[in-house]
C-alpha angles and dihedrals in degrees: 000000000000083000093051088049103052080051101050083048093051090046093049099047092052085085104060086174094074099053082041097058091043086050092044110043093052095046088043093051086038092052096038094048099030091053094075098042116125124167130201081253140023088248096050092048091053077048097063099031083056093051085045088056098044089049091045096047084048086059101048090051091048082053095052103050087042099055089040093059085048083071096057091061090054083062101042078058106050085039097253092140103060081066101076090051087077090059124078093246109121110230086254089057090051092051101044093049087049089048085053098047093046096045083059093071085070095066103079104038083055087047100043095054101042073063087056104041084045092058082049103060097264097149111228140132130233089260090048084055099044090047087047090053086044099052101038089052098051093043086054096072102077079059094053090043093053083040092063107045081047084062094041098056106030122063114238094266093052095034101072102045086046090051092049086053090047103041088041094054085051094038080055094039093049088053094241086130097034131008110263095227085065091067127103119271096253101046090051095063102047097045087065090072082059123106089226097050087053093047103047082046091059090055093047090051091059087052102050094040099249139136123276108258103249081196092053104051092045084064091049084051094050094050093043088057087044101050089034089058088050083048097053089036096050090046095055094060087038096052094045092046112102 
């Protein structure tokens, strides 16, 4: 498994346009948004710069598992995925390495923005920074995990457009385009329930010096067994369809 996963890394970062366009889109919307922020106070103001950076590095990290799993459905296409099924390797094996591989995509648009919001006054220390990468990596997976079965199932011209519908639901329900206290009553309950909500919030939480949600990252856990289930389900078909 460690093998598969060192050669679905290789494979990944030989396409070094795909890790620079989830780095750049994210610094560019933080920078152009962030630029104009003024609170009623200086401190206001590092309190929302350092919500900008948290939303936009959720988004990054939304951008990067989703295009990963676009990928998968290129090789579904071109029959790629009925070759792991002459290895040893289980199907569950073959998803979860691909869902690793894919969340790690994550790392350097997180990282590359807390530098950012760093050069930008966002006051946090180099612990703060590790535990934000660490977090936001590990709530990624339930993201690489939906954006696979997305590529298992759809073929390449109807797996981008459904990946945008779907990244950009959970980009709204995790309150990267509105806050999520602006939202009806009603909504915002509800889009606590969501994997994205819980994951923007983690990295709030290492902002602001509290404690990780148990709650919330139950509810990352439970969504990552649910999508992960859809993943293993929707390659095996992939993989046994001529």
């Amino acid at each position: 498994m460690f093998a598969y996963l060192k050669f679905e890394l290789r494979r990944m970062y030989r396409e070094p346009r795909l890790i620079i366009l989830t780095m750049a889109m994210p610094v560019i919307l933080f920078l152009a948004l962030g630029g104009s922020i003024k609170g009623d106070t200086p401190e206001k103001t590092a309190d929302i710069l350092a919500y900008l950076m948290v939303a936009w590095a959720a988004y990054g990290a939304l951008l990067g598992t989703f295009s990963s799993g676009i990928g998968v459905s290129h090789e579904r296409a071109a029959g790629w995925l009925r070759q792991p099924r002459i290895t040893p390797l289980p199907p569950v094996s073959v998803v979860i390495t691909k869902a690793i591989a894919c969340s790690l995509v994550a790392i350097p648009a997180v990282l590359v923005l807390s530098l950012v919001g760093m050069a930008r006054n966002v006051d946090f220390s180099g612990g703060q920074l590790a535990a934000l990468v660490l977090f936001m990596w590990l709530g990624s997976i339930p993201f690489a995990l939906v954006g696979l079965a997305v590529g298992f199932v759809l073929p390449p011209n109807l797996a981008q457009p459904a990946s945008f519908l779907v990244s950009f639901g959970l980009a709204f329900a995790g309150g990267i385009f509105i806050r999520t206290d602006d939202m009806p009553a009603t909504m915002h309950d509800i889009v606590q329930w969501s994997p994205s909500y819980r994951f923007t919030q983690a990295g709030y939480a290492v902002l602001q010096h509290t404690a990780q949600s148990a709650t919330g990252w139950a509810i990352i856990a439970g969504w990552a067994l649910v999508f992960g289930a859809l993943a293993a389900l929707a390659y095996r078909r992939a993989a046994a369809a001529k």
